[in-house]
C-alpha positions as CSV (number, residue, x, y, z in Angstrom):
1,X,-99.3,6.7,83.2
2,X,-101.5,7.3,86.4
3,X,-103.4,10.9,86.4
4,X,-103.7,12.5,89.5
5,X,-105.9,15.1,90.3
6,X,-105.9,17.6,93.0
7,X,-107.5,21.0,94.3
8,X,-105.4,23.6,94.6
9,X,-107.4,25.5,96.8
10,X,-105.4,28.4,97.0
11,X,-104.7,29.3,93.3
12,X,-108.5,28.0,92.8
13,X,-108.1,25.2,90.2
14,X,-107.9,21.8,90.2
15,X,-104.5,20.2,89.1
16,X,-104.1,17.0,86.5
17,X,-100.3,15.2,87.0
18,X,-99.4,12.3,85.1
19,X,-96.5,10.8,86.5
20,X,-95.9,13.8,89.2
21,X,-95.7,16.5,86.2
22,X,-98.4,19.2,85.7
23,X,-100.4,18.2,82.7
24,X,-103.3,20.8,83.0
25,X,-105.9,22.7,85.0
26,X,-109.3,23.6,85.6
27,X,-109.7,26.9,87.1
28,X,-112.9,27.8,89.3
29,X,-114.9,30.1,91.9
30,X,-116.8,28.9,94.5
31,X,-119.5,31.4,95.4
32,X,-122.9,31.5,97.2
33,X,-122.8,27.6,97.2
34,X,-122.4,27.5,93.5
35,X,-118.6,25.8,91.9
36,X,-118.5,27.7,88.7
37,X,-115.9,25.7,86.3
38,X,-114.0,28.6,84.3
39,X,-111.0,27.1,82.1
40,X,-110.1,23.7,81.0
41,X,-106.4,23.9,79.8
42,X,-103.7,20.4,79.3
43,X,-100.9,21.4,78.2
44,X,-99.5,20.5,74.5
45,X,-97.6,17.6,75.6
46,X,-100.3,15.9,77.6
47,X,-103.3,16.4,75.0
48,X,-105.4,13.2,73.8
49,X,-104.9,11.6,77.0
50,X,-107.9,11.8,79.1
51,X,-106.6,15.0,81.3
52,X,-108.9,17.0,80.6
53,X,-111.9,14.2,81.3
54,X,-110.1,13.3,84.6
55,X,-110.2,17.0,85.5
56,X,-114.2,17.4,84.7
57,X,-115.0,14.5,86.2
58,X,-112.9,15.4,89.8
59,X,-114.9,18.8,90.2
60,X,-118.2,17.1,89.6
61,X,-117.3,15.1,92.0
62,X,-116.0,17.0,94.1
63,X,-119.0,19.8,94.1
64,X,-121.0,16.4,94.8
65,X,-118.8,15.6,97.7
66,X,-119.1,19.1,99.1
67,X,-123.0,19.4,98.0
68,X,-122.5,22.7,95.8
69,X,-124.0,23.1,92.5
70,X,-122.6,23.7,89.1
71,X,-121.7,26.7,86.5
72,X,-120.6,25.2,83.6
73,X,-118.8,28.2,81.9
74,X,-115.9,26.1,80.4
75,X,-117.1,25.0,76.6
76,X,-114.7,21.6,77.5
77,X,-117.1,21.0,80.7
78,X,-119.9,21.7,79.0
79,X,-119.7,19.6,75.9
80,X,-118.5,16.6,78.8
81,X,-121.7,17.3,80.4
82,X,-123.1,16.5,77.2
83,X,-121.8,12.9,77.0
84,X,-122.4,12.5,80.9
85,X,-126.1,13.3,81.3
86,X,-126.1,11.8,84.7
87,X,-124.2,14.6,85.8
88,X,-127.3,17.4,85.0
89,X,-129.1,17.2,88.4
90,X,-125.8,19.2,90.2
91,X,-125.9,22.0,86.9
92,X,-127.1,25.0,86.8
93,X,-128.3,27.0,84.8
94,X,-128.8,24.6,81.8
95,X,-131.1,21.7,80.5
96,X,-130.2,18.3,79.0
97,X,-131.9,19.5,75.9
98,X,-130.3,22.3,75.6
99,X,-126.7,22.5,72.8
C-alpha cells in the first residue's frame, strides 16, 4: 500500500491516503510563525500501519520546508517526537528531557 500525504490547507489538516482512501488526519493552526499540531486520528481500519507516523513526519517536514516552528499539542506527535530527537531544534515549547 503506498501512503500519501497531503495539506489540506483549507480544512487545516494534513491528509494520510493509502491507496486513494482517507486513512487519517492531523489537524493544525498556523499562527504567528508557529504550526501548532492539534489531533492525530487514522481511522479504525487503517490503524497499525504507519499513518499516523507518515502524518507526523509530513508536518515536521513541512513546518521545516516553510521555516515555522512547532506546538506539539497532539500526545501522538509528542510521544513521536520522543523517538525522533532530531526533530527538537523546530519544537517549542519543550525539551528533550522532558516526558
Amino acid at each position: 500500500m503506498s501512503l500519501i500525504v497531503a495539506d489540506a490547507e483549507e480544512r487545516q489538516r494534513f491528509e494520510a491516503e493509502l491507496d486513494g482512501t482517507l486513512a487519517g488526519v492531523l489537524e493544525y493552526v498556523v499562527k504567528r510563525g508557529r504550526l501548532a499540531l492539534i489531533h492525530t486520528e487514522v481511522l479504525p481500519a487503517f490503524e497499525g500501519r504507519g499513518v499516523a507516523a507518515g502524518l507526523t513526519r509530513f508536518a515536521l517536514d513541512e513546518a521545516r520546508r516553510r521555516e515555522l516552528m512547532v506546538i506539539a499539542i497532539c500526545p501522538y506527535v509528542r510521544r513521536y517526537l520522543e523517538t525522533h530527537p532530531g526533530d527538537m531544534d523546530i519544537v517549542v515549547g519543550a525539551s528533550p528531557s522532558e516526558g
